[in-house]
C-alpha positions in Angstrom: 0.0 0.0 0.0 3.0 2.5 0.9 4.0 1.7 -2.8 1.3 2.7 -4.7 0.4 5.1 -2.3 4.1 7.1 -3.3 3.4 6.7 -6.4 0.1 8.4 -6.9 1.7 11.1 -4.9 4.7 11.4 -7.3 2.0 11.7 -10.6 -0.2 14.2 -8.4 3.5 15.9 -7.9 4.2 16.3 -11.2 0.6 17.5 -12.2 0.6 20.0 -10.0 4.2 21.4 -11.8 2.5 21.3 -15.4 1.4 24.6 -16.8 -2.2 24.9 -16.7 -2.5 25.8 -20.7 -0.6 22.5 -21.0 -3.5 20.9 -18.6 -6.2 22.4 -20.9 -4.5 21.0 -24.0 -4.5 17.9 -22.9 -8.3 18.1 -21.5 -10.1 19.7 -24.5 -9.2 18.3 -28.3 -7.9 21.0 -30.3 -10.2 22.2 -33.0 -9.7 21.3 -37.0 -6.8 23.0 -37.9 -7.5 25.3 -41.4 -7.5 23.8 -44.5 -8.5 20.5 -42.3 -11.8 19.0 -44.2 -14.7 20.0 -41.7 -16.9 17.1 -39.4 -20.0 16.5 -41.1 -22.7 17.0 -38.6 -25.4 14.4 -38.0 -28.4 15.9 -40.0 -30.6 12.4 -39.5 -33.1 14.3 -37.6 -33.5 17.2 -39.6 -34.2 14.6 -42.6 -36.8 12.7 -40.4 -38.7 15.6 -39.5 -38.8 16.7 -43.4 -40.1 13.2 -44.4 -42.7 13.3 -41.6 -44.0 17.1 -43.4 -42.6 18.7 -40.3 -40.9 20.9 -43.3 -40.5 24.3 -40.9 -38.8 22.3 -37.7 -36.6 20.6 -39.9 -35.4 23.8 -40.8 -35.5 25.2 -38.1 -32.8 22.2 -36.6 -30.7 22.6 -40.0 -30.4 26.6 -38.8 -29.1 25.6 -35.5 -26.7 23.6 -36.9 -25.9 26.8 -39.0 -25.5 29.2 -36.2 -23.2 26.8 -34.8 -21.3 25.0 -37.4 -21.8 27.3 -40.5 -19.1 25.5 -42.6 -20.3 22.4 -42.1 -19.7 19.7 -44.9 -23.4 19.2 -46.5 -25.2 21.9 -44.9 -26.0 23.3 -47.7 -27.3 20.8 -49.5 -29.7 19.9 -46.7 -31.1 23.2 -46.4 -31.9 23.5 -50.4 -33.6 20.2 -50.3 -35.6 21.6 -47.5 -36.7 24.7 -48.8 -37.3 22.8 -52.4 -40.1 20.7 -50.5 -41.4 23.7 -48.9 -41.6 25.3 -52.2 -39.5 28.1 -51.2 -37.8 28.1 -54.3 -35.5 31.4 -54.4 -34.0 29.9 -50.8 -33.6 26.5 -52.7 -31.8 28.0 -55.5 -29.6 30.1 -52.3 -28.5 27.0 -50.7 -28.5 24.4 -53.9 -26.1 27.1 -55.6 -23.5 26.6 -53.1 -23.7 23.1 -52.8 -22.9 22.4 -56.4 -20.2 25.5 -55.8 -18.6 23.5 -53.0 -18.8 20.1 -55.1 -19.4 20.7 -58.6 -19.6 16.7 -59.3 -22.7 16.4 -56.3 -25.2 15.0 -58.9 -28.1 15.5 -56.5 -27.1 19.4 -56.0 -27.2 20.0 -59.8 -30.3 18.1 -60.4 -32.3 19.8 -57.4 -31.4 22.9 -58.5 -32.1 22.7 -62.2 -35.6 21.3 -60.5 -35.7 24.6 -58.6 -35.4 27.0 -61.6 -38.1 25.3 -63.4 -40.4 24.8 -60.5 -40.0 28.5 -59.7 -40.6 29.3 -63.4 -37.0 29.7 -65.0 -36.6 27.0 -67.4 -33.8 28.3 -69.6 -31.9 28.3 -66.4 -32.8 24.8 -66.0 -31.8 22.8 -68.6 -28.3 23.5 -68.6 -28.6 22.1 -65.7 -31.1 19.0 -66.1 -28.9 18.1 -69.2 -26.1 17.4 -66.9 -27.7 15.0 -64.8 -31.4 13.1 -66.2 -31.2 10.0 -63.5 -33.3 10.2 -61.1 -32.2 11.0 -57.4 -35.5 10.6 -54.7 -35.3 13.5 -53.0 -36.7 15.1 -55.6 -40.0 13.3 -56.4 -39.8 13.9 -59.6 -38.5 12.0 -62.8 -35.6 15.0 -63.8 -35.8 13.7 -67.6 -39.8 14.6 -67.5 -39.0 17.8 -66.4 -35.8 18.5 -69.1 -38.1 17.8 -72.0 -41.0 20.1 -70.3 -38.3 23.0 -70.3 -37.3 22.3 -74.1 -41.0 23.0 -74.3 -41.4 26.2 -72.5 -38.7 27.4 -74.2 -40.1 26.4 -77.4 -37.1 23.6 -78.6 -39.5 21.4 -79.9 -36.7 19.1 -81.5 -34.8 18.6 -77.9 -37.9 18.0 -76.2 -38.8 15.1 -78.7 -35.0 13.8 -78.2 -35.7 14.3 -74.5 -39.0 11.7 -74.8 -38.0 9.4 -77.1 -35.1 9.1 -74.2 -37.7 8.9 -71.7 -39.7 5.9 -73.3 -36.6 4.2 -75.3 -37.4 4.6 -79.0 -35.9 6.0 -81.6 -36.0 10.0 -82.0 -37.3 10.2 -85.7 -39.8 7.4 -84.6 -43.9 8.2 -84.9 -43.7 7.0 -81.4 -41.6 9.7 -80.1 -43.8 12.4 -82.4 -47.2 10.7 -80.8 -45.3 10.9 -77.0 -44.1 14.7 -77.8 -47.7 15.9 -78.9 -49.4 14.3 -75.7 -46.8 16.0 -74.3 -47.3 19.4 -75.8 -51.3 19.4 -75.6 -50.8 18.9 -71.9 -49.2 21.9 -71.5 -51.5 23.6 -74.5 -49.0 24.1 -77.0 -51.8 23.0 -79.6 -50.8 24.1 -82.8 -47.1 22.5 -82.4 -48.9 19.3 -80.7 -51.4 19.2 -83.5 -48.7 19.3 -85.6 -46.7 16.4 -84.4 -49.5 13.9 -83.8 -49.9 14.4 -88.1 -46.6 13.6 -88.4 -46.8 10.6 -86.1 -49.7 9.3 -88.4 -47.5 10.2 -91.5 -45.1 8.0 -90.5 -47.0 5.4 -89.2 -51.2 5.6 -90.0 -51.4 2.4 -87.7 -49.8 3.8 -84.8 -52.3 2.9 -81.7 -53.7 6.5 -80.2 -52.3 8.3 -82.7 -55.9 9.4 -84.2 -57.0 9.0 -80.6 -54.7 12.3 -79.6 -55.4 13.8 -82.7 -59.6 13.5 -82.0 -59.5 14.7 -78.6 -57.7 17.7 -79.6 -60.5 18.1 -82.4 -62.8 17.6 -79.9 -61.0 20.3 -77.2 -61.1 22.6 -80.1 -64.9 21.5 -80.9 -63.7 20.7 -84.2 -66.6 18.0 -84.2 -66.4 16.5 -87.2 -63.0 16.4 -87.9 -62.7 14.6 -83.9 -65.5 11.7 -85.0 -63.3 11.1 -88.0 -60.2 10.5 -85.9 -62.1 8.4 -83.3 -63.5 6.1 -86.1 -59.7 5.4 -87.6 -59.0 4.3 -84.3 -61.8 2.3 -83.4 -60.4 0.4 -87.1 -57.2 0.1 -85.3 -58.0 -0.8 -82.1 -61.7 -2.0 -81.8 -60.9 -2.8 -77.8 -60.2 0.7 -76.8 -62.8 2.1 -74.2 -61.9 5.4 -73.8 -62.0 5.2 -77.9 -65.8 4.7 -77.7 -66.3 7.2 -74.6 -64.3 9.9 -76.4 -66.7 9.5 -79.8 -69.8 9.3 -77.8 -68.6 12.6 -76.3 -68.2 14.1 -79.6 -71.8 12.8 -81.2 -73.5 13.9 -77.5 -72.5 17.1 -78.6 -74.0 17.1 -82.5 -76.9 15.7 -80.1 -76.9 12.3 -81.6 -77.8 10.5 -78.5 -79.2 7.4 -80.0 -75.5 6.9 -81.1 -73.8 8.6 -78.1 -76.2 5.9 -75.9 -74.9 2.9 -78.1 -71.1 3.6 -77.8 -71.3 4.5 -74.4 -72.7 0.8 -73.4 -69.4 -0.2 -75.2 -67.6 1.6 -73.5 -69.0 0.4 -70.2 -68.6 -3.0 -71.6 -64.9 -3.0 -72.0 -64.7 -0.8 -68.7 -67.0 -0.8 -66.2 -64.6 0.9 -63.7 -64.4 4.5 -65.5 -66.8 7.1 -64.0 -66.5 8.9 -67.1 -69.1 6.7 -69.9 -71.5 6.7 -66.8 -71.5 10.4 -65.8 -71.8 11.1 -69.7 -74.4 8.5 -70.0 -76.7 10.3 -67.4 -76.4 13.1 -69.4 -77.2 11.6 -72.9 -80.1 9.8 -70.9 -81.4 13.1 -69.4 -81.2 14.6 -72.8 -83.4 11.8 -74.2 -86.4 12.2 -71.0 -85.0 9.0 -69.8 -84.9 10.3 -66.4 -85.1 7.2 -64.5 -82.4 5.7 -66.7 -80.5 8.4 -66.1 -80.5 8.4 -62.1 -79.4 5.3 -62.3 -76.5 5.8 -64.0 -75.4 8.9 -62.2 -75.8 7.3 -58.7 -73.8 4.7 -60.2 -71.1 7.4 -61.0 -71.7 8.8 -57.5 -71.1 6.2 -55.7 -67.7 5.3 -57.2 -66.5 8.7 -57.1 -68.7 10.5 -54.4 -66.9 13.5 -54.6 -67.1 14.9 -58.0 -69.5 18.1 -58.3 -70.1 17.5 -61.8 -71.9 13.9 -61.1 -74.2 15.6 -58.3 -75.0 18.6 -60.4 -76.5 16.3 -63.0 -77.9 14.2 -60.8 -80.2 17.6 -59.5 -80.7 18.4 -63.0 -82.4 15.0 -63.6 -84.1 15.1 -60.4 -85.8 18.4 -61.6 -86.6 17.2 -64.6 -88.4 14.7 -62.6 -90.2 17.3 -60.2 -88.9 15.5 -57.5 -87.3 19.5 -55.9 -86.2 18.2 -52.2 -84.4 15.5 -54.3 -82.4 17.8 -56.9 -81.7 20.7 -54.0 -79.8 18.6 -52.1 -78.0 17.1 -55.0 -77.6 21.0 -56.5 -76.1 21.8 -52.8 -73.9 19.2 -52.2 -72.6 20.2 -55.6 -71.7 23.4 -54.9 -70.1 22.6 -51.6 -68.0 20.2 -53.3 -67.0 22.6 -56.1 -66.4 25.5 -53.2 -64.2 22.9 -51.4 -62.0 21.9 -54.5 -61.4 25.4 -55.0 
């Protein structure tokens, strides 16, 4: 005991000679010295809280770490993908700038904030961008190659944006398949005369091509180009006899030349081949009504109602009908609950 006693008394001896910056060095690690490659702080929480929709706290935990690391490795990065699913897309573009600054090869920076120019309505500034990187990284909850061709729209490069699809669904980019993809494309986002266009020159390449003249009728029909719409309806029908939206769509357009003896007919084909759609059925009501069928027609709109209970347009026909019937209690609570609907979806 008087050995190990004297010994512990010889340490605490020499201790008590040390200088205390000496003592604190050895206490305390010495921070990062510069040039040294920073920690990277643990940002698992932050990321939880995003995934949960807790957007804001997420953020507000990514500041913190700011305030007291604000060179840490990645913090940047972090904070852009937060603000980009807020939809605070100038802070996205902020912090997604200087990510891909600090690491020009981050592939998830780049994409996120070519994402981030289009989404907040600068698509030249995106495609440089998008071009650079067209896999698809999940943070983004979008497919980045979509999004490219989408810009080459905006911006009115029709031939990129056909390249860009015919990428997207792997054929060829003189192929009637990738003219047929880029006029769908292009009537969604109502470039009609270029998407008119294209859908021709799909069916000039190939006049078999399945929902070529199906494109090319409904944007006849959007552009109540009636005749010209039935035309393009029938040549697909020739091609494709199976096709139920084919028969819904052509019923639509002789509903509106009020032939409902041949709207009525297609429409049971339609149902036929699809009894699932709400669509024949809500359009069927309507034909029905039309005609003074008003039982008939109830019928088929409560069918429509009950597979999709919350569509206004099903319950404002459906009051329509009852009124035609003179059944009033009937077709004001139908006319009400469509108007609450239609207030809610706006």
């Amino acid at each position: 005991m008087r050995v190990v006693s004297s010994f512990r008394i010889a340490i605490l001896a020499c201790l008590s000679v040390l200088p205390l910056s000496a003592l604190a060095q050895q206490a305390i690690p010495s921070a990062p010295a510069s040039g040294q490659t920073p920690v990277t702080p643990d940002f698992s929480h932050a990321r939880k809280l995003i995934d949960q929709g807790k957007v804001d706290d997420g953020i507000a935990e990514l500041q913190s770490i700011q305030t007291s690391n604000p060179d840490a490795k990645g913090l940047d990065l972090e904070l852009g993908v937060a603000y980009y699913k807020k939809s605070d897309f100038p802070n996205a573009i902020q912090y997604l700038k200087k990510a891909s600054a600090e690491d020009p090869a981050n592939g998830e920076a780049t994409q996120l904030l070519g994402l981030s120019y289009y989404l907040g309505g600068h698509p030249a500034n995106a495609i440089p961008l998008l071009e650079k990187v067209q896999s698809w990284f999940p943070r983004a909850n979008v497919d980045a190659s979509y999004i490219l061709g989408i810009c080459y729209i905006q911006t009115k490069d029709y031939p990129n944006a056909r390249k860009a699809f015919a990428n997207m669904f792997d054929v060829p980019q003189e192929s009637a398949a990738s003219y047929l993809f880029t006029a769908r494309m292009l009537l969604r986002q109502e470039f009609d005369p270029v998407a008119e266009e294209y859908a021709q020159k799909a069916v000039a390449l190939d006049p078999r091509l399945p929902l070529a003249h199906f494109l090319l009728g409904e944007l006849y029909l959007y552009k109540s180009r009636i005749s010209e719409a039935i035309t393009e309806f029938q040549k697909e029908l020739s091609i494709d006899p199976a096709n139920p939206a084919t028969y819904y769509k052509l019923a639509d357009a002789y509903s509106r030349i009020q032939k409902y003896d041949d709207a009525e007919r297609l429409l049971q084909r339609s149902i036929w081949l699809d009894p699932t759609s709400t669509g024949p059925y809500i359009l069927m009501g309507k034909v029905l009504d039309k005609k003074g069928e008003f039982d008939l027609a109830v019928r088929a709109l409560q069918r429509a109602a009950n597979m999709d209970p919350n569509n206004p347009i099903t319950h404002h026909l459906l009051g329509q009908a009852y009124r035609d019937m003179g059944k009033k209690e009937e077709a004001d609570n139908e006319l009400r609950l469509a108007e609450q609907l239609q207030t809610h979806q706006q």
